[in-house]
C-alpha positions in Angstrom: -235.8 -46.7 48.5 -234.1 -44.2 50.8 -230.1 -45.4 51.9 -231.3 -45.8 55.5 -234.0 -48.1 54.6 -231.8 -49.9 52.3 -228.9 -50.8 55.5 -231.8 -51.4 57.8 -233.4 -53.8 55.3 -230.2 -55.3 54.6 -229.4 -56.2 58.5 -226.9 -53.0 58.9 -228.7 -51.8 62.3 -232.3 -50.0 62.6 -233.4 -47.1 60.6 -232.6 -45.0 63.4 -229.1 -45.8 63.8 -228.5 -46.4 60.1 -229.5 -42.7 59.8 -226.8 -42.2 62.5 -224.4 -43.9 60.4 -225.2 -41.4 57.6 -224.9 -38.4 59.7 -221.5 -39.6 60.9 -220.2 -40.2 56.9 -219.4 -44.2 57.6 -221.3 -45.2 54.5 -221.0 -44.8 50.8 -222.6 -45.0 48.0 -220.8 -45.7 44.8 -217.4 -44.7 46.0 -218.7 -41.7 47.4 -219.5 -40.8 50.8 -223.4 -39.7 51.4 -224.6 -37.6 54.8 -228.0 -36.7 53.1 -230.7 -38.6 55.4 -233.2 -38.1 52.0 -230.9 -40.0 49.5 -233.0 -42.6 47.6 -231.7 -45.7 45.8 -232.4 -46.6 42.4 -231.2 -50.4 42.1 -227.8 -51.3 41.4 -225.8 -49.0 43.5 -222.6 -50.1 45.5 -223.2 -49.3 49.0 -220.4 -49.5 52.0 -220.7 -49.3 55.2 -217.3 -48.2 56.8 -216.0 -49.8 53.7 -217.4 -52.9 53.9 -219.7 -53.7 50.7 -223.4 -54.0 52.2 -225.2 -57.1 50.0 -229.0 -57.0 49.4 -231.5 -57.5 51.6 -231.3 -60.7 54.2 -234.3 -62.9 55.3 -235.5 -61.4 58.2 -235.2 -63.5 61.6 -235.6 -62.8 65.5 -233.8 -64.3 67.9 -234.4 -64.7 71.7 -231.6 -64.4 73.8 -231.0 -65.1 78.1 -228.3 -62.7 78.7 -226.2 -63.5 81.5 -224.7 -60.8 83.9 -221.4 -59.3 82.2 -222.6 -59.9 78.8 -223.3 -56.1 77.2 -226.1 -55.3 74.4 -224.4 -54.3 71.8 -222.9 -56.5 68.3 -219.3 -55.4 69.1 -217.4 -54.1 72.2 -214.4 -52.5 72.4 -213.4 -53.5 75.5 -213.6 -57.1 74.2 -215.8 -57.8 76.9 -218.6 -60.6 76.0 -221.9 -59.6 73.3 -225.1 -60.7 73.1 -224.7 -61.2 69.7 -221.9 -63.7 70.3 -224.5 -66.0 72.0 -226.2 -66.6 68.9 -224.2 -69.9 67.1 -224.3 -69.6 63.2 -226.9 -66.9 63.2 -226.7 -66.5 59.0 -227.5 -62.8 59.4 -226.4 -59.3 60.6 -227.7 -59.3 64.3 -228.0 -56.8 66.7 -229.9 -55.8 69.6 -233.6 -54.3 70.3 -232.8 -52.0 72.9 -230.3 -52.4 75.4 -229.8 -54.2 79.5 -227.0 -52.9 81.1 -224.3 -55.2 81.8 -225.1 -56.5 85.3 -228.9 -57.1 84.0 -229.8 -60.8 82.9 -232.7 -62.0 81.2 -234.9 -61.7 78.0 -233.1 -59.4 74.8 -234.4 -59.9 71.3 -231.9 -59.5 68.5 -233.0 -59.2 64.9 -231.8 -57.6 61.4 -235.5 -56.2 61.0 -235.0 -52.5 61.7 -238.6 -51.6 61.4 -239.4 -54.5 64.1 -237.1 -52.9 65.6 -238.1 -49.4 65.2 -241.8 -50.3 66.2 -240.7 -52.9 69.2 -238.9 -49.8 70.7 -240.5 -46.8 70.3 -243.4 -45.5 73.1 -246.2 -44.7 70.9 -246.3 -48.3 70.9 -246.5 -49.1 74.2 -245.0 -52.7 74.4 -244.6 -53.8 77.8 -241.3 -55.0 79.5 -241.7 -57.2 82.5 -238.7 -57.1 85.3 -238.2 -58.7 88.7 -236.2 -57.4 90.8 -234.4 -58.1 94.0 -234.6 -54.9 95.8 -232.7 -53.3 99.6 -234.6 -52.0 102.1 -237.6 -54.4 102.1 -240.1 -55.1 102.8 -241.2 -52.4 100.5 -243.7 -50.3 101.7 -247.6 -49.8 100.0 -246.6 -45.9 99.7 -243.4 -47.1 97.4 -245.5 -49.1 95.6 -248.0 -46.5 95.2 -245.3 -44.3 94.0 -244.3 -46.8 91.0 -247.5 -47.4 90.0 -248.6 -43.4 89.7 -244.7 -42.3 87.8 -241.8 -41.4 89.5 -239.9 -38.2 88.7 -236.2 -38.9 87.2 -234.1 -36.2 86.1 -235.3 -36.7 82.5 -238.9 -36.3 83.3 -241.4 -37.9 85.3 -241.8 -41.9 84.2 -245.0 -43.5 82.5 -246.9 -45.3 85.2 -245.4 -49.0 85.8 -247.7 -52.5 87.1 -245.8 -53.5 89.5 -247.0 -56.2 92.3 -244.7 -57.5 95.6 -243.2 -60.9 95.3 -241.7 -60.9 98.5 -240.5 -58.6 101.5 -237.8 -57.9 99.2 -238.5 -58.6 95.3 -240.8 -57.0 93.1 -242.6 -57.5 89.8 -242.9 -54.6 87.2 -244.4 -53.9 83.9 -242.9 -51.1 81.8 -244.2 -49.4 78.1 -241.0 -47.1 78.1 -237.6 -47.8 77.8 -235.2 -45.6 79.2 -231.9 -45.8 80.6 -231.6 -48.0 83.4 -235.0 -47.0 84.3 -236.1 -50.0 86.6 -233.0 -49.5 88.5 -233.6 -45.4 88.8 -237.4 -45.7 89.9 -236.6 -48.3 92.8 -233.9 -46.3 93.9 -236.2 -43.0 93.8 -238.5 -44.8 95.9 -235.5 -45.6 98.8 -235.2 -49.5 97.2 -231.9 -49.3 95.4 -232.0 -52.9 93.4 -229.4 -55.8 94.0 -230.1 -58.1 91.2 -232.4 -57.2 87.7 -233.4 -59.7 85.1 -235.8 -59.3 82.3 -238.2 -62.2 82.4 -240.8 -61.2 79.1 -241.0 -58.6 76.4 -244.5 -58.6 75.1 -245.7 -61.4 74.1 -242.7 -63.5 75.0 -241.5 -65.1 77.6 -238.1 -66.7 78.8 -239.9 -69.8 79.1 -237.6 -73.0 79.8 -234.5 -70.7 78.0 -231.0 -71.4 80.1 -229.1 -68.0 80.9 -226.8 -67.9 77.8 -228.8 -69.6 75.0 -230.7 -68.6 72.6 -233.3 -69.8 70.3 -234.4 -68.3 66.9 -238.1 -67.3 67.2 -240.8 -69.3 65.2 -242.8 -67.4 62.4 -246.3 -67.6 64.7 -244.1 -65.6 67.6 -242.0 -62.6 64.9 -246.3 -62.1 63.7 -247.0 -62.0 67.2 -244.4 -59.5 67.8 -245.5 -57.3 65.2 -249.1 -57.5 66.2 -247.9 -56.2 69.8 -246.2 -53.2 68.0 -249.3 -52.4 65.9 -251.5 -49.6 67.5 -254.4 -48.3 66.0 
């Protein structure tokens, strides 16, 4: 098994950032630091991570979380400001987050130790959709805005995939993205002359908040982790 399988089956952080992890010589393997993305394991091996000794594999689990504003997406901060992580009580496993809110976003975040979940759940060629609503300036927002979300909006890295997006009101709107980029809901309104005032994340493909108070959390049942994976399965 190759190392950056290894930490990502062992709850580390995905496969892409446990390759990171390898780049940046934080992990070891037998007393000796490795940067060599193709180095395989043969069973047995003492691997650290920053020097802390990395067990075998953990059961795999998927947890829901309703982030509140403030809270930031990450496992640790250094500004000791608030995780998401920290919202889960006696997870029993290495969490951390599938893809990122910024901090003054709320809503639905998945946390898991399953890096290829992970992996899948975030990457495009997968295309799984990310439903926002969004309280929005400037309304009501015109047909010609709306026309403009729908078709792709030009950012400054590259012109967006187009969104669903439906009026709630004069001032909030509805949208459905397959791509995840930085702060992209808030970029796209604010191309379109609607700079958003409040952003919260209310379903992530087959999941829903649902009844979920803002700062719980609730591990995911095995029916709703197979309907994950099914949702980042594309033929």
């Amino acid at each position: 098994m190759r190392l950056a399988k290894y930490l990502a089956h062992a709850g580390v952080a995905s496969r892409r950032a446990a390759e990171d992890l390898i780049r940046a010589g934080r992990v070891a393997v037998d007393g000796e630091v490795v940067d060599d993305l193709g180095r395989r394991l043969d069973g047995g091996e003492e691997v650290r991570v920053d020097g802390e000794v990395v067990g075998g594999p953990e059961e795999r689990v998927v947890w829901l979380v309703h982030k509140p504003a403030g809270v930031v997406s990450t496992a640790r901060d250094t500004h000791g400001r608030p995780t998401v992580v920290s919202l889960v009580p006696d997870a029993g496993a290495r969490l951390y987050p599938v893809g990122r809110l910024d901090a003054d976003t709320t809503g639905l975040i998945l946390l898991t130790n399953d890096g290829e979940l992970a992996n899948r759940l975030m990457h495009p060629r997968y295309e799984v959709p990310r439903m926002y609503e969004a309280t929005v300036r400037g309304g009501p927002v015109a047909e010609a805005a709306l026309d403009a979300l729908r078709s792709g909006v030009r950012l400054d890295d590259g012109v967006t995939a187009p969104a669903l997006v439906r009026s709630l009101g004069p001032d909030r709107l509805e949208l459905v993205l397959h791509e995840g980029r930085k702060r992209q809901v808030r970029r796209m309104c604010e191309a379109v002359g609607h700079p958003v005032v409040a952003l919260r994340r209310v379903a992530f493909g087959p999941l829903t908040l649902g009844a979920l108070a803002e700062g719980e959390a609730r591990r995911l049942e095995a029916a709703e982790v197979e309907a994950l994976r099914t949702a980042a399965t594309k033929e």
